[in-house]
C-alpha positions as CSV (number, residue, x, y, z in Angstrom):
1,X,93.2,108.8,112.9
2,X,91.6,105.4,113.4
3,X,94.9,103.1,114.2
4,X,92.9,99.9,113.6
5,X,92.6,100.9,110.1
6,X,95.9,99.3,109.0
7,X,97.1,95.9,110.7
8,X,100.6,95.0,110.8
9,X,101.6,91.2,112.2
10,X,104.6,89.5,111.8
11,X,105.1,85.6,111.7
12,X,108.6,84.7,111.8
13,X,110.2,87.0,108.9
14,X,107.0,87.6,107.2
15,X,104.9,90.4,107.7
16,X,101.1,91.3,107.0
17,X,99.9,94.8,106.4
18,X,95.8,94.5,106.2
19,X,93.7,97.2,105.5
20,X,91.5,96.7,107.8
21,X,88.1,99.1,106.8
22,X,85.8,96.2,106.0
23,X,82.9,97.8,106.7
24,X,83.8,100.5,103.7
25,X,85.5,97.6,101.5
26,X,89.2,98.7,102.9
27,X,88.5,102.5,100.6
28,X,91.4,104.7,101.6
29,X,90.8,108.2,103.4
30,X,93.5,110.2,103.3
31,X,94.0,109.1,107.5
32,X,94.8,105.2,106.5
33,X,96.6,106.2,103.7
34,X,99.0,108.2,106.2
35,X,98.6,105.6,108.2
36,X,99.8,102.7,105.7
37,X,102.6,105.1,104.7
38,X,103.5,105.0,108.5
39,X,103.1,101.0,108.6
40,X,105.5,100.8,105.8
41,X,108.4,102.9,107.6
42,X,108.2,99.9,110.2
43,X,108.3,96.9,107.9
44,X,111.6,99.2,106.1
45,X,112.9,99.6,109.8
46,X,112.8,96.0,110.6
47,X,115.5,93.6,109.7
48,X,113.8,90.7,110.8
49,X,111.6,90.8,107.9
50,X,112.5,89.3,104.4
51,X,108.9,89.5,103.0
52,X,105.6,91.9,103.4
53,X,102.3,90.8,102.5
54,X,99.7,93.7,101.9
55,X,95.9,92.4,101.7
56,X,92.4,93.7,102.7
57,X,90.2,92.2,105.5
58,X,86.5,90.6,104.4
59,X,85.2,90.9,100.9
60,X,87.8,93.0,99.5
61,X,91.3,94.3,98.8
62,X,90.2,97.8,98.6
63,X,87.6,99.9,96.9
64,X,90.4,102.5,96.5
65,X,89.5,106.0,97.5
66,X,87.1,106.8,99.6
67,X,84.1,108.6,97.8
68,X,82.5,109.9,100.7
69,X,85.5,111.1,102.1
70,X,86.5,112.5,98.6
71,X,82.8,114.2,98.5
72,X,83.9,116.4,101.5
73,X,86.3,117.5,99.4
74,X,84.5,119.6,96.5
75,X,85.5,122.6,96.1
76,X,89.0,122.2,98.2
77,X,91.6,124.5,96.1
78,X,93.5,122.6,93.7
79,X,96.9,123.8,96.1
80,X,95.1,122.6,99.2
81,X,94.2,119.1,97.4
82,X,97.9,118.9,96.0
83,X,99.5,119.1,99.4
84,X,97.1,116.5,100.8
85,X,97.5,114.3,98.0
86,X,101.9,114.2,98.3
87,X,101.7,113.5,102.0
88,X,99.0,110.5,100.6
89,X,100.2,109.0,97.3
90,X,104.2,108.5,98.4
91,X,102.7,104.7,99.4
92,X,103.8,103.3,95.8
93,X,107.2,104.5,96.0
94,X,107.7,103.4,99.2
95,X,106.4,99.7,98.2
96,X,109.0,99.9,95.6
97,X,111.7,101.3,97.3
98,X,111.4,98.7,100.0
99,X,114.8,96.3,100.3
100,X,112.1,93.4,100.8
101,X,109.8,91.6,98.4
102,X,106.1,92.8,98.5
103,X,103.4,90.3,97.6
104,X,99.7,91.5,97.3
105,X,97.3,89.0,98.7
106,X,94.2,89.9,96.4
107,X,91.0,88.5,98.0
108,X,87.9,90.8,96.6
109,X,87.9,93.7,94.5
110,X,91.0,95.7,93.8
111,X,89.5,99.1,92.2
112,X,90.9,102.2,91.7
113,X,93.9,103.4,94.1
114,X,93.1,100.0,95.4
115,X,94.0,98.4,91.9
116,X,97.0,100.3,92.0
117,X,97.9,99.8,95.2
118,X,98.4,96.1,94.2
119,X,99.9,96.9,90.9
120,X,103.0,98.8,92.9
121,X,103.8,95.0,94.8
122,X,106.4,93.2,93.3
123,X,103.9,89.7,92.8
124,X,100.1,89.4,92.9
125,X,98.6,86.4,93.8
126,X,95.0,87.0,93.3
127,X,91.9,85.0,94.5
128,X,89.1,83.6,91.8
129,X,86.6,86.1,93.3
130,X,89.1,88.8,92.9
131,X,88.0,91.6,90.5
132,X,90.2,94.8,89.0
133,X,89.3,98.0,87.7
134,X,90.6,101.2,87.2
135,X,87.4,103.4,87.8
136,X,88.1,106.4,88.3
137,X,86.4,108.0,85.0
138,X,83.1,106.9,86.5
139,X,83.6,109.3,89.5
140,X,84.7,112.2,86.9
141,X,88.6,111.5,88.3
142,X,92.0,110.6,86.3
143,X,94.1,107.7,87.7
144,X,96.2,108.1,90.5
145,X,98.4,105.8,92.9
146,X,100.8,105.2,90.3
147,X,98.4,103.9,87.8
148,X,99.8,106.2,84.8
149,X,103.0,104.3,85.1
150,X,101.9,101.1,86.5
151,X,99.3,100.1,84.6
152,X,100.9,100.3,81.1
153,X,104.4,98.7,82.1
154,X,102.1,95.5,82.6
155,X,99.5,95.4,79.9
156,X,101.2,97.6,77.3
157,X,99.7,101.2,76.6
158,X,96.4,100.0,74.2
159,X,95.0,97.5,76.7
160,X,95.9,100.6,79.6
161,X,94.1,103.0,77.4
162,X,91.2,100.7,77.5
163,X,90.8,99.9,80.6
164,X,91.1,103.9,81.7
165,X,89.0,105.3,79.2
166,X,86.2,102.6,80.0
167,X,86.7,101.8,83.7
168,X,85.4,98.7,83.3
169,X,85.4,95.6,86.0
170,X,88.1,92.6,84.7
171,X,88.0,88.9,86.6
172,X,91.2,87.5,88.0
173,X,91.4,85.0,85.1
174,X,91.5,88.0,82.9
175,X,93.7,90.1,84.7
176,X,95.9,86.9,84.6
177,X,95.7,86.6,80.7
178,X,97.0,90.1,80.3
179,X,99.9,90.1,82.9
180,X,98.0,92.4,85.4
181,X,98.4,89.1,88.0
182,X,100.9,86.7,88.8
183,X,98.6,83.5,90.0
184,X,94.9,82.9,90.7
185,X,94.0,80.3,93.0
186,X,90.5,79.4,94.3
187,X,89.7,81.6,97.0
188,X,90.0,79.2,100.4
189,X,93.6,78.2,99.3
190,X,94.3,82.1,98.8
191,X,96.2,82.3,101.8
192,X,97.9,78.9,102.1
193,X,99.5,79.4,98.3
194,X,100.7,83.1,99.5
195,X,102.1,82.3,102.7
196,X,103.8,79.2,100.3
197,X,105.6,81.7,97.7
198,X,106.4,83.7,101.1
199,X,108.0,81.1,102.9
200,X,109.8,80.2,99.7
201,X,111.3,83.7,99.1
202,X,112.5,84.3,102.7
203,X,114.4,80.9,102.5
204,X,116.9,82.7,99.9
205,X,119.5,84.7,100.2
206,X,118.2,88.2,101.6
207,X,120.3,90.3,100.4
208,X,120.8,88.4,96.6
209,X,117.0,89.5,96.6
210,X,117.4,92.9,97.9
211,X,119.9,93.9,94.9
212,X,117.8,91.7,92.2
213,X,114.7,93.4,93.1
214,X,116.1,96.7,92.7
215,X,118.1,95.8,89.5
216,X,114.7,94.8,88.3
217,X,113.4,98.1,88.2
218,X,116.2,100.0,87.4
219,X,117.3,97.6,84.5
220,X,113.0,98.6,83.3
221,X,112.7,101.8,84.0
222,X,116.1,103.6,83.9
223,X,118.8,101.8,82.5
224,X,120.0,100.4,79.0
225,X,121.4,97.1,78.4
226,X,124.9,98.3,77.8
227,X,124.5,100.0,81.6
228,X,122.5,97.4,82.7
229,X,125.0,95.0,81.9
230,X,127.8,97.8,83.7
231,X,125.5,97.7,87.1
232,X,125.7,93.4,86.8
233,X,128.8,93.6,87.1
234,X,129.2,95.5,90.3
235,X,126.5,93.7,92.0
236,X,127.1,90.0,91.1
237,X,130.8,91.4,92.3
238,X,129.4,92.6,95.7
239,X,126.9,89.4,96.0
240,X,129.8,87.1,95.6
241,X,131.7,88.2,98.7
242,X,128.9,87.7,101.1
243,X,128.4,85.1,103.7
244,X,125.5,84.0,101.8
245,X,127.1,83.2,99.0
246,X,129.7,81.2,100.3
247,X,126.7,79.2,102.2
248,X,124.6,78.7,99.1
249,X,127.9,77.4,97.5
250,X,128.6,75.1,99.8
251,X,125.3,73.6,100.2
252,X,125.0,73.5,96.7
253,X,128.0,71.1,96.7
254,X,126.8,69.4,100.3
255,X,123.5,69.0,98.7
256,X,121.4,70.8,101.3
257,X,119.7,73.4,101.5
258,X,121.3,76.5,102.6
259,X,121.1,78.7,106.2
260,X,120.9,82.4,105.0
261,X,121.9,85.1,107.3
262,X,121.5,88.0,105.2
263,X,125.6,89.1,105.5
């Protein structure tokens, strides 16, 4: 396994995972894959870290899987493939079951598992020379990396079905007029207006954003309102007896800005 394949830094309480295959536009063998699963164990392990970046190094984000990797793989036994493919595709889950924020940092092409890849962060800042598709019908494939339940919780089943079925190549400006992105900023202040939303996230209270994030989902994809409404109740209960509460309430009322310590 080639280690140098994915990157992890940390700045202060912000990390940055890179896939780091420029060379092959950042695709994902099944060894980085392993590896960025790995990588994302740390970030979980680490306290320090109230915000994970994931981007690609060069041109692109990632060309999602790697074709001439998957080519060696023709004619593997569909129960050989399936036990390499749930050691390799847990990467989504783990992105959402982080206690941190995830922002993807799209610079280039985002295609396939690479789309999806960024579709599993919580936010998506994308560059203007940033490019999405989910192609995997032009390879004879079906979507994978979450993109069956991704894809259509952002841009509503028809406009999914559409952009499966034909694989075509979207701009950021697009993919921002359908809710696939967040933002898109020219591509020299890519970095500048990520590290920006970063900086701003990591100044609130951790753990406030560990419980909303998680709500989030679970409010979307699992709960109704009336249970919803139950789980508020516990958490805003739990929230307001932390330190950081009693901080942001009292810098509120000093009028300055608060020192959160995550307790």
């Amino acid at each position: 396994m080639d280690e140098e394949s994915i990157l992890l830094e940390k700045e202060g309480n912000i990390a940055t995972l890179t896939l780091n295959r420029p060379d092959r536009l950042n695709a994902l063998d099944w060894p980085s894959q392993l590896l960025l699963g790995r990588k994302l164990d740390e970030v979980e392990d680490d306290d320090e870290i109230r915000v994970l970046i994931i981007t690609g190094a060069g041109r692109a984000f990632s060309a999602g899987g790697d074709v001439s990797a998957q080519k060696g793989r023709i004619g593997m036994g569909v129960a050989e493939r399936r036990v390499g493919m749930k050691k390799n595709l847990r990467n989504p889950v783990k992105i959402r079951n982080l206690p941190i924020p995830v922002i993807a940092m799209v610079n280039g092409v985002a295609v396939g598992a690479g789309c999806n890849l960024a579709l599993a962060c919580d936010i998506i800042i994308a560059s203007e020379k940033a490019r999405f598709s989910q192609a995997f019908v032009k390879v004879g494939l079906v979507q994978d990396y979450g993109g069956s339940h991704l894809l259509p919780r952002l841009v509503g089943t028809k406009k999914a079905c559409e952009l499966v079925f034909t694989g075509d190549i979207i701009d950021a400006q697009e993919a921002l007029r359908i809710g696939l992105v967040n933002k898109v900023v020219p591509a020299e202040e890519l970095e500048n207006a990520t590290k920006e939303m970063c900086l701003k996230i990591a100044s609130r209270a951790p753990l406030g954003i560990s419980i909303a994030k998680r709500s989030i989902y679970d409010g979307f994809e699992r709960l109704d309102l009336e249970t919803t409404l139950e789980y508020e109740v516990f958490t805003q209960g739990f929230c307001s007896d932390t330190e950081d509460h009693k901080e942001g309430s009292t810098a509120f009322l000093e009028k300055r800005e608060p020192k959160f310590k995550g307790k």
